[in-house]
C-alpha positions as a LaTeX table, in Angstrom:
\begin{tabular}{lrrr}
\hline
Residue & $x$ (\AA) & $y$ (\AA) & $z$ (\AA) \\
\hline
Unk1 & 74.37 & 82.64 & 131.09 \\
Unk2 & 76.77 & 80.87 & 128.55 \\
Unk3 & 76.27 & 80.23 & 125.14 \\
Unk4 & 74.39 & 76.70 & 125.71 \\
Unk5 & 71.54 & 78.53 & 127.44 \\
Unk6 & 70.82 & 79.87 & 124.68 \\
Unk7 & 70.73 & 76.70 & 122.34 \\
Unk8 & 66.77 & 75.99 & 123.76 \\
Unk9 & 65.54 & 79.61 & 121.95 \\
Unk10 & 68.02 & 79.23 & 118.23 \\
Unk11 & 66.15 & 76.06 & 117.93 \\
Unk12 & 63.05 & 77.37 & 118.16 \\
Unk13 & 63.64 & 79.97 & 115.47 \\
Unk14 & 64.81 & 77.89 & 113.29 \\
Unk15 & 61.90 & 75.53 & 113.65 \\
Unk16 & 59.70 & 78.51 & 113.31 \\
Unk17 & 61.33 & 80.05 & 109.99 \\
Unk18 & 62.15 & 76.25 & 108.86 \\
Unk19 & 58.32 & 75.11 & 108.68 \\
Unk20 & 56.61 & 78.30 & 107.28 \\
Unk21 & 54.54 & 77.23 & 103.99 \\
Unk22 & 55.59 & 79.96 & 101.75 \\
Unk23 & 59.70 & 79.57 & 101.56 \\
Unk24 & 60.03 & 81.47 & 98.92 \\
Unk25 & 59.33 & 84.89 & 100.55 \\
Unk26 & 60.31 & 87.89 & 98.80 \\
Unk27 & 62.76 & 90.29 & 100.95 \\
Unk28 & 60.01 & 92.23 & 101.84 \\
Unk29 & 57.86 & 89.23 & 102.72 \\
Unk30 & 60.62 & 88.43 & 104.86 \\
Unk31 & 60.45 & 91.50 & 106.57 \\
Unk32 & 57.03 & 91.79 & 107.41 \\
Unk33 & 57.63 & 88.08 & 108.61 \\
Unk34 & 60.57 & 89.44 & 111.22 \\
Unk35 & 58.17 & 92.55 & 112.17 \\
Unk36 & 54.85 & 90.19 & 112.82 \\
Unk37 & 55.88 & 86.71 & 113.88 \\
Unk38 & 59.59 & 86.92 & 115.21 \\
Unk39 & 60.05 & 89.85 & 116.98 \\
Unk40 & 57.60 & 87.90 & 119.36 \\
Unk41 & 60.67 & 85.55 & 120.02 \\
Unk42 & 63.53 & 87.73 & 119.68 \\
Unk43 & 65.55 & 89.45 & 117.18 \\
Unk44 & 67.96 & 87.27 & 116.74 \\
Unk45 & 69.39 & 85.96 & 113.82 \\
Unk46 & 66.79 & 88.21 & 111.94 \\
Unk47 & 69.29 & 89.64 & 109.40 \\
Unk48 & 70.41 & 86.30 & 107.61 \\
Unk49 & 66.68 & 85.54 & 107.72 \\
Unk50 & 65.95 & 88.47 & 105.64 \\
Unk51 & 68.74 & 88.05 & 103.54 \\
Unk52 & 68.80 & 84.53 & 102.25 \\
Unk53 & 65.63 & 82.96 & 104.07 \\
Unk54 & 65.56 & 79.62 & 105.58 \\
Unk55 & 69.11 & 79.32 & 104.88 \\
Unk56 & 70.33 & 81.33 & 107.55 \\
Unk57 & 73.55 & 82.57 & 105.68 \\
Unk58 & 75.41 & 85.71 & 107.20 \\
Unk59 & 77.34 & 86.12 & 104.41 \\
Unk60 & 74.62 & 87.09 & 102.45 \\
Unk61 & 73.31 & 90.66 & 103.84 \\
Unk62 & 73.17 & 93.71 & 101.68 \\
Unk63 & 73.06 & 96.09 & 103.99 \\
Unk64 & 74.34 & 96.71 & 107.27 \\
Unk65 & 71.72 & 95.68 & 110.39 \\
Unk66 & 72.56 & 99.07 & 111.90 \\
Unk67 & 71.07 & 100.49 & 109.08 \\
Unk68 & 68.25 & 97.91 & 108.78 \\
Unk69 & 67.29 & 99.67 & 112.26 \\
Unk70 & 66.69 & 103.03 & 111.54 \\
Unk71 & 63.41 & 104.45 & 111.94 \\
Unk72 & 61.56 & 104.58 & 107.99 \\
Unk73 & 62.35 & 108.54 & 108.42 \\
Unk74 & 66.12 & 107.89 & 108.73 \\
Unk75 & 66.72 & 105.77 & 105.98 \\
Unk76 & 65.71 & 102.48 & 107.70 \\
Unk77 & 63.01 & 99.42 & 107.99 \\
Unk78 & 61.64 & 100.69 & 111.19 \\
Unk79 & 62.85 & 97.40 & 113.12 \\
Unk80 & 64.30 & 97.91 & 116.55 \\
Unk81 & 67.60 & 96.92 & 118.01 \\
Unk82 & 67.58 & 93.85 & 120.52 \\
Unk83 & 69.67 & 96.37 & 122.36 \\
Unk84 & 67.50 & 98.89 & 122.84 \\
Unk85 & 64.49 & 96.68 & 123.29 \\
Unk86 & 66.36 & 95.07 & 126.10 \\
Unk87 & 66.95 & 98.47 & 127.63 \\
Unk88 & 63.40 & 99.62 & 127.35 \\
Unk89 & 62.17 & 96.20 & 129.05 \\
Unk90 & 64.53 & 97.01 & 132.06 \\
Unk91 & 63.89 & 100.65 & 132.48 \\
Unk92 & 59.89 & 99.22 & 132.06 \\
Unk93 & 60.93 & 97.01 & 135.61 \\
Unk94 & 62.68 & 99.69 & 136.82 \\
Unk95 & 59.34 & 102.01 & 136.81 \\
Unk96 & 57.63 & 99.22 & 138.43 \\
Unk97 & 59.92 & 99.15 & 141.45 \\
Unk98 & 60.27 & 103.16 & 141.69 \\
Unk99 & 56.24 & 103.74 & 140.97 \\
Unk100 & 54.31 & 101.62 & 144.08 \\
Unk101 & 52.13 & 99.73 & 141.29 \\
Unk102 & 50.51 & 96.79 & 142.94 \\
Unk103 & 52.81 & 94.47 & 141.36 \\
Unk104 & 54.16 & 91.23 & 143.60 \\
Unk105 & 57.04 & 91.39 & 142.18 \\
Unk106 & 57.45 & 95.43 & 143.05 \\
Unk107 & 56.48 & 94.37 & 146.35 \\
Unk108 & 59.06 & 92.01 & 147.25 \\
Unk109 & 61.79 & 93.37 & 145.80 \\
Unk110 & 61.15 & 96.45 & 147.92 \\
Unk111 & 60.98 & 94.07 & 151.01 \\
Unk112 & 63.87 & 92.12 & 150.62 \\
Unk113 & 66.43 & 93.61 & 148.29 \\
Unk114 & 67.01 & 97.39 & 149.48 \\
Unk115 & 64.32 & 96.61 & 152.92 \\
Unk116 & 61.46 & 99.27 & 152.13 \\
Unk117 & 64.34 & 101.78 & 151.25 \\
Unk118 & 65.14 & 104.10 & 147.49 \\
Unk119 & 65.86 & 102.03 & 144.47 \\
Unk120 & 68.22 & 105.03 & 144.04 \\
Unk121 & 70.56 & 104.51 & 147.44 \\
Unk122 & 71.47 & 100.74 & 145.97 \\
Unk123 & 75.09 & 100.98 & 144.64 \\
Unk124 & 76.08 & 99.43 & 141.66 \\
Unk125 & 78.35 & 96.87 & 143.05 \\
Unk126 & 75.79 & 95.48 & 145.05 \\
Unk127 & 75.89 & 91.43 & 145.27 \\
Unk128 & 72.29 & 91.05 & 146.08 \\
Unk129 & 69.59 & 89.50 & 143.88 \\
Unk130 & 70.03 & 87.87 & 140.70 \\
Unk131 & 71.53 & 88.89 & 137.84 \\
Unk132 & 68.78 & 90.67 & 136.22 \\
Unk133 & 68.18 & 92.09 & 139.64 \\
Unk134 & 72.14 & 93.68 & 139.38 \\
Unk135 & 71.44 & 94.29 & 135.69 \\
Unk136 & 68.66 & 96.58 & 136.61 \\
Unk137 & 70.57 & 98.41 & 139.11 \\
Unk138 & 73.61 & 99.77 & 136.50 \\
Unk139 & 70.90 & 101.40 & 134.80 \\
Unk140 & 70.23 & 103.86 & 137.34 \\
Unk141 & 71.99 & 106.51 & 135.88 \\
Unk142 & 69.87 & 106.04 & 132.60 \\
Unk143 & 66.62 & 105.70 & 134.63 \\
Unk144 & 67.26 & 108.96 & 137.00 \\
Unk145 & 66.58 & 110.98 & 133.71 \\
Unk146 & 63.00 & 109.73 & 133.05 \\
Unk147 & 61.97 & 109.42 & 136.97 \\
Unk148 & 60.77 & 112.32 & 139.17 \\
Unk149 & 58.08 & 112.75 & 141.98 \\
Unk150 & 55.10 & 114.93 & 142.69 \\
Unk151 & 54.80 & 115.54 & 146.19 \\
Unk152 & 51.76 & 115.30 & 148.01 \\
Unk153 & 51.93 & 114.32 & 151.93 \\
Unk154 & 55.89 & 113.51 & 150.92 \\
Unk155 & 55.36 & 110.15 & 152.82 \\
Unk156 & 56.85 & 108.08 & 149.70 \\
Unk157 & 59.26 & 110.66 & 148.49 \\
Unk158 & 62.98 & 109.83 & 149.44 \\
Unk159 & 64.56 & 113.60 & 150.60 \\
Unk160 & 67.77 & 112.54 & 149.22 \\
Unk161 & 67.43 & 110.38 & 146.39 \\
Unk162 & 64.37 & 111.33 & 144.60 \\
Unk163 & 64.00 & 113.65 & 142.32 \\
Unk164 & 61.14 & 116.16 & 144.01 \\
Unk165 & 62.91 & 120.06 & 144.02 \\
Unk166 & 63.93 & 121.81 & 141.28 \\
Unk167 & 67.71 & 121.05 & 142.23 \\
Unk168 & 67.40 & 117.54 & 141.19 \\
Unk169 & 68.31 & 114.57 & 143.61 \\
Unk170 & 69.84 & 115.98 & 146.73 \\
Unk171 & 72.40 & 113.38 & 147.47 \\
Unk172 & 73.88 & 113.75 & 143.98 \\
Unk173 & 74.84 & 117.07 & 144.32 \\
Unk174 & 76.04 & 116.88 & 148.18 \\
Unk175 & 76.84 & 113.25 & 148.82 \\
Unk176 & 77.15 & 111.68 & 151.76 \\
Unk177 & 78.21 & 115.06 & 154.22 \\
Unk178 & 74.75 & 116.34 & 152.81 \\
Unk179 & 72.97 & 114.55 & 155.22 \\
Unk180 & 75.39 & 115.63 & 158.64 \\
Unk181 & 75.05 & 119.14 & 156.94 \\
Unk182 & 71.36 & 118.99 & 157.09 \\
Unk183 & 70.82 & 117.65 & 160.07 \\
Unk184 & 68.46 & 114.72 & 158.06 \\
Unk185 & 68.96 & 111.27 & 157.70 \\
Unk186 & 69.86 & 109.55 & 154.63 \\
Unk187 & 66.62 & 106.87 & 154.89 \\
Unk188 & 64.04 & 110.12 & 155.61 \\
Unk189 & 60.81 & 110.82 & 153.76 \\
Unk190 & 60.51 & 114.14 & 152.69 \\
Unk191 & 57.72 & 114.76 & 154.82 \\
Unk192 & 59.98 & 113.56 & 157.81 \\
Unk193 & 62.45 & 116.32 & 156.98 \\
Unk194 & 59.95 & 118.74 & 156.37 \\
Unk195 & 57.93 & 118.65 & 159.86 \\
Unk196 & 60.82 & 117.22 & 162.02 \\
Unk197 & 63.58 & 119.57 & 162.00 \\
Unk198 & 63.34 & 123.20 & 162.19 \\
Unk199 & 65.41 & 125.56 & 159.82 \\
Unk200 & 68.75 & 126.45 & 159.90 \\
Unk201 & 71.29 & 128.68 & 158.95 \\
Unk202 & 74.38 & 127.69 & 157.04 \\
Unk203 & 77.53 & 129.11 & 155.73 \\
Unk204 & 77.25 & 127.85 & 152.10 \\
Unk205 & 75.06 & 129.77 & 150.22 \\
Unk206 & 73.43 & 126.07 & 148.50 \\
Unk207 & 72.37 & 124.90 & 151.61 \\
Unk208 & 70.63 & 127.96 & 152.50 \\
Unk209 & 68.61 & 127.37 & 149.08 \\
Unk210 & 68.00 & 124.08 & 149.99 \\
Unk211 & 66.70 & 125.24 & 153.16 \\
Unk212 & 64.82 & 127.98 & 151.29 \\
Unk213 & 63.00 & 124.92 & 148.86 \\
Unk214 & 62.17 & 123.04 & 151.94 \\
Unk215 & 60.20 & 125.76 & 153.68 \\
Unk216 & 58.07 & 126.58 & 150.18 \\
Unk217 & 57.33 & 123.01 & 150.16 \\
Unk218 & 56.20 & 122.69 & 153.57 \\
Unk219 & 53.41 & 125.06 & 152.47 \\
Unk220 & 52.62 & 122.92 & 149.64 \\
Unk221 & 51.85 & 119.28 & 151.16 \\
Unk222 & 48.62 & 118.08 & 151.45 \\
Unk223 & 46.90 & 114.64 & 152.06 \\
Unk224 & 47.12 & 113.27 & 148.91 \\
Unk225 & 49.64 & 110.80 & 148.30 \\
Unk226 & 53.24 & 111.31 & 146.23 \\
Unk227 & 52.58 & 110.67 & 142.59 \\
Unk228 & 55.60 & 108.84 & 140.59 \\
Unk229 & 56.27 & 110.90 & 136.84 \\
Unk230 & 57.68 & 109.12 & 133.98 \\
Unk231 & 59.51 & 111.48 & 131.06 \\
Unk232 & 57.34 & 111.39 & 127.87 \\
Unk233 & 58.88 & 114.01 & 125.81 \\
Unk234 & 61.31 & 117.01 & 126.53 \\
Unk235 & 60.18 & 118.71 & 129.88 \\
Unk236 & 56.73 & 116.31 & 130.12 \\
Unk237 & 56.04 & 113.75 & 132.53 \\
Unk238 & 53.24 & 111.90 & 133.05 \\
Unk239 & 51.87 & 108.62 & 135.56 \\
Unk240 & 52.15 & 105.93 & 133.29 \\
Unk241 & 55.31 & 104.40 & 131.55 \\
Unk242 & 55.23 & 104.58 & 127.72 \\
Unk243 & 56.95 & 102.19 & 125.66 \\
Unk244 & 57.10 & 104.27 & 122.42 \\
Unk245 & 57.71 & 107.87 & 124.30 \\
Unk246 & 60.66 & 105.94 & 125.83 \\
Unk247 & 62.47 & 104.00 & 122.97 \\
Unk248 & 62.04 & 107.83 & 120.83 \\
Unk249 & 63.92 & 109.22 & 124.05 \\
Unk250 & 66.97 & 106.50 & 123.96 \\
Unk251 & 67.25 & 105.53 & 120.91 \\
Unk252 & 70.26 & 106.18 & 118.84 \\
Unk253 & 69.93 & 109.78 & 116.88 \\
Unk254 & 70.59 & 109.16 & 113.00 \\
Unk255 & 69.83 & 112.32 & 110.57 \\
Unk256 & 66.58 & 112.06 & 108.79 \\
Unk257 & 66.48 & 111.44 & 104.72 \\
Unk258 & 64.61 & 112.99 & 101.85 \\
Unk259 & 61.46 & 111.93 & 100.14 \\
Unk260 & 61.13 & 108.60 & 102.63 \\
Unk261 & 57.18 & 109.42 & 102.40 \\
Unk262 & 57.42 & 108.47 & 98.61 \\
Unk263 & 58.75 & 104.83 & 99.20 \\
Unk264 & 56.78 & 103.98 & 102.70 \\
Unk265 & 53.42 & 106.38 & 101.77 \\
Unk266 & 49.99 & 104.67 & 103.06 \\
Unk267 & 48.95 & 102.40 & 100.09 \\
Unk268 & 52.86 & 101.63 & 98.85 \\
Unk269 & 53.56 & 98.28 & 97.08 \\
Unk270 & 55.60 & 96.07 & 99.77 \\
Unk271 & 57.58 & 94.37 & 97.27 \\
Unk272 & 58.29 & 97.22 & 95.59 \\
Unk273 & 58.61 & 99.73 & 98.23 \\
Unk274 & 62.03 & 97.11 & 99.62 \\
Unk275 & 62.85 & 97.38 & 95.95 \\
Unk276 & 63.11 & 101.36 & 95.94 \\
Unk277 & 64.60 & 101.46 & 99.27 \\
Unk278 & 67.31 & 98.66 & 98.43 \\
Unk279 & 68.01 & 100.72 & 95.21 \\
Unk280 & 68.48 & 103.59 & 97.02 \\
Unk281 & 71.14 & 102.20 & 99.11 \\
Unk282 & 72.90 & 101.24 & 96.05 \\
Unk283 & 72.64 & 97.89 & 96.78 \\
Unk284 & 70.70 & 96.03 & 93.74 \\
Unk285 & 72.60 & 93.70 & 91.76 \\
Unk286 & 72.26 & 96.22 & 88.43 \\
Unk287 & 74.20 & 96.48 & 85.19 \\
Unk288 & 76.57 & 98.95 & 86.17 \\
Unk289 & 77.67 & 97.73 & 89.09 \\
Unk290 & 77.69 & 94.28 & 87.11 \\
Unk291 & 80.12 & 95.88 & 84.76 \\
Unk292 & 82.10 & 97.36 & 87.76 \\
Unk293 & 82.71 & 94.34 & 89.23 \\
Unk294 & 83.66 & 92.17 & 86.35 \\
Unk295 & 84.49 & 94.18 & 82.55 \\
Unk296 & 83.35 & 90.54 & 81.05 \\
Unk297 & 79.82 & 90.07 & 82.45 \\
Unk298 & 76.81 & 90.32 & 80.67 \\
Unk299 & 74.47 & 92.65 & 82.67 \\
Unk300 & 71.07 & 93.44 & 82.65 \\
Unk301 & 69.88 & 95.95 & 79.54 \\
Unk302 & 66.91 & 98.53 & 79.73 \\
Unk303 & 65.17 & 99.77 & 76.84 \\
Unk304 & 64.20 & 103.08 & 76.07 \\
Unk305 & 62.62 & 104.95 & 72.98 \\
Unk306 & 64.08 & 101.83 & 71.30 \\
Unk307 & 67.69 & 102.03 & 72.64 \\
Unk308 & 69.29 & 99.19 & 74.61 \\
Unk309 & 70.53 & 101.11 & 77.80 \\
Unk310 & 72.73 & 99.41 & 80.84 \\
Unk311 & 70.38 & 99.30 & 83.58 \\
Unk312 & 71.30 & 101.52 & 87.00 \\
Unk313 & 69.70 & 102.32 & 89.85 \\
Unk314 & 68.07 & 105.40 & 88.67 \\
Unk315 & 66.31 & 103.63 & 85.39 \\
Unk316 & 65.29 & 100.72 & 87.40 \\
Unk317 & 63.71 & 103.49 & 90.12 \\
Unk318 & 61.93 & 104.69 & 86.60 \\
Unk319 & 60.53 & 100.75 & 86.36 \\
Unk320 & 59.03 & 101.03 & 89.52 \\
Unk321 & 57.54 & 103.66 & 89.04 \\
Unk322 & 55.50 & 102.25 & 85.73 \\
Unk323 & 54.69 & 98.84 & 88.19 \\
Unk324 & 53.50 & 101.18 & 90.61 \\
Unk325 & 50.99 & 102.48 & 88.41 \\
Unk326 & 50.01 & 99.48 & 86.94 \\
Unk327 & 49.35 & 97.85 & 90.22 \\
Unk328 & 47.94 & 101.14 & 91.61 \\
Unk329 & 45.11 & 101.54 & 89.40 \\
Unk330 & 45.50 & 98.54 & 86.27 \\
Unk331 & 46.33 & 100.79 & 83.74 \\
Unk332 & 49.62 & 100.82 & 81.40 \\
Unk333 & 50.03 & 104.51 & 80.66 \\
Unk334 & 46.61 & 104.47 & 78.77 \\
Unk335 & 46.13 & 100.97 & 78.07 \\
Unk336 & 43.68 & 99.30 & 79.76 \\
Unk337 & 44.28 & 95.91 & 81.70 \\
Unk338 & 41.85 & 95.38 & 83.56 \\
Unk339 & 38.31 & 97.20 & 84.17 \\
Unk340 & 37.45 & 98.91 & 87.22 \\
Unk341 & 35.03 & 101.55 & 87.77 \\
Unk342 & 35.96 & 102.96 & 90.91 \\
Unk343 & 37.54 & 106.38 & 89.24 \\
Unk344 & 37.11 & 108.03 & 92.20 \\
Unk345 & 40.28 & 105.25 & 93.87 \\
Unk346 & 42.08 & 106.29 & 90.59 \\
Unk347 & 42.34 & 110.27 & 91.14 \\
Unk348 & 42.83 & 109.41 & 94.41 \\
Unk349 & 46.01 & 107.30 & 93.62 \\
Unk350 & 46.75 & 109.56 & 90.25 \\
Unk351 & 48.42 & 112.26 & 92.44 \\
Unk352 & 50.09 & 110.09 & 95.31 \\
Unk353 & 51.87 & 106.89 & 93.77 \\
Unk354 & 53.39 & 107.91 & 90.62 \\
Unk355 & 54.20 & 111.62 & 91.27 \\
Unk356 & 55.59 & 110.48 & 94.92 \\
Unk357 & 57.80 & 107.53 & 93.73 \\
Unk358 & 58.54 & 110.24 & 90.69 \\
Unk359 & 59.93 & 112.52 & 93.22 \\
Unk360 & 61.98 & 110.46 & 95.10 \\
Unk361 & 63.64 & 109.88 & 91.75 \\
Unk362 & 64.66 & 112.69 & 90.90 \\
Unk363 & 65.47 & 113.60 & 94.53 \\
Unk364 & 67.87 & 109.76 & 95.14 \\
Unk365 & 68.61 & 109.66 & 91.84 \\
Unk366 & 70.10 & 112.22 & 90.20 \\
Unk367 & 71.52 & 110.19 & 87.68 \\
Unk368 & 67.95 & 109.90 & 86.16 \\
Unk369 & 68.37 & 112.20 & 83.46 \\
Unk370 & 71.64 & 110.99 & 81.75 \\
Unk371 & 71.73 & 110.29 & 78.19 \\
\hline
\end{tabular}
């Protein structure tokens, strides 16, 4: 596909971010915007979008989209990379093939691409299908790590190239002798090598195990039919493919942050919440980085105990902090604002919005405390 094909789907985001009433989001509007409504389309173009809106302007980002797509716990938004959406999708296909679901799709694929045959045995240079078809096929080295089988009469177990013994997939460890070796052809079932051939004994100590793993599992079938597994977690497999499970499992690793409870906690302030985690990046437009930029400019000033202080990213954390509990519970420190008389939502909030974003303070910011 060239870039033309993909003219039909830009237009349609732009038509889509273009006509929504409100264009005068916040950055955190924006974002629950990309979470909600575009990640339905794709995530394409989403970082100008939450940088400079409508406008579409690359130029404009704060902070890297690699970054952006951390999970909340690594320092992120919690948005996922097209990337690893894509791969998810395909390995999502790829469990439909491998997992006999009633699926039309499954079915013909299995009766005209590799002709009632493994998914595994297909080589990667195959010319066959189309190009998602080929696409799913080089990801059979990722998709061999979530896949195994639970035998039951062995009749839809591949002895070679499924994963059904505690030695892994046969062929991968023997190739293509493995099969003259064992005296069992590279298209049988397991339970075709099981009660077809009778033992033997070899020279190389491996094949003897394998031997050995075929005659305990001979014991072990029974009428039920094979089961296909699908990895959940480390060492847990279970019938069903997981979306979630599987995007924790591939996703890239990044190293987890401190106090990222205190900006995303349950009842946190959207606007302000982007605000705290944009500060903490270092990112806001404040009056010492002003004044690093450009000696001459006139930045932003922050009073305190009646002292005009340059404003940085640990006294406007401090600000957010007072907003917080202002919007939390409508009071200003002891001045009243507004009247409620749900006190019981205040204590509640009293030890979870302005201690937490307090913490996380001191914890970002060390700079907090300077004279």
């Amino acid at each position: 596909m060239g870039k033309d094909d993909y003219d039909i789907l830009i237009d349609k985001i732009r038509n889509r971010i273009t006509h929504w009433p409100n264009r005068f989001l916040s950055m955190a509007g924006r974002l629950q915007m990309i979470r909600y409504v575009l990640l339905s389309i794709v995530n394409f173009s989403m970082a100008a979008f939450l940088w400079s809106g409508p406008d579409l302007n690359q130029r404009k980002a704060k902070v890297f989209w690699e970054i952006v797509c951390r999970r909340k716990c690594d320092g992120g938004l919690g948005l996922r990379p097209l990337k690893e959406a894509n791969q998810v999708s395909c390995l999502k296909l790829i469990w439909r093939t491998v997992s006999s679901q009633a699926s039309l799709w499954a079915q013909w694929t299995k009766e005209n691409l590799f002709k009632n045959g493994s998914f595994w045995s297909i080589k990667e240079t195959t010319t066959k299908g189309s190009w998602m078809w080929r696409k799913l096929v080089k990801l059979q080295d990722k998709a061999k790590d979530f896949h195994m089988m639970k035998v039951g009469d062995g009749n839809n177990t591949s002895f070679w190239f499924d994963c059904w013994s505690s030695m892994g997939r046969l062929y991968d460890l023997f190739g293509a002798h493995g099969s003259i070796d064992m005296g069992v052809s590279r298209t049988a079932t397991v339970a075709e090598a099981l009660n077809n051939r009778r033992r033997r004994r070899h020279r190389v100590d491996v094949l003897n195990e394998v031997e050995k793993i075929c005659e305990d599992q001979r014991l072990k079938l029974t009428r039920e039919p094979d089961v296909a597994l699908w990895k959940q977690s480390e060492e847990k497999y279970q019938a069903v493919f997981k979306t979630k499970q599987t995007w924790e499992l591939i996703r890239k690793e990044d190293p987890p942050v401190q106090c990222w409870r205190s900006i995303w906690y349950r009842h946190h302030i959207p606007k302000y919440a982007f605000l705290h985690w944009l500060a903490i990046q270092n990112r806001l437009s404040t009056g010492d980085r002003m004044l690093a930029w450009n000696v001459g400019a006139k930045p932003s000033w922050f009073s305190l105990l009646g002292r005009a202080l340059v404003e940085t990213g640990a006294r406007f954390v401090a600000k957010l902090v007072h907003n917080s509990v202002v919007e939390a519970y409508g009071t200003d420190y002891g001045h009243k604002r507004r009247f409620d008389t749900d006190y019981g939502h205040k204590r509640r909030f009293a030890g979870k919005v302005p201690c937490s974003l307090h913490i996380a303070s001191c914890c970002l910011f060390p700079l907090a405390g300077e004279k």
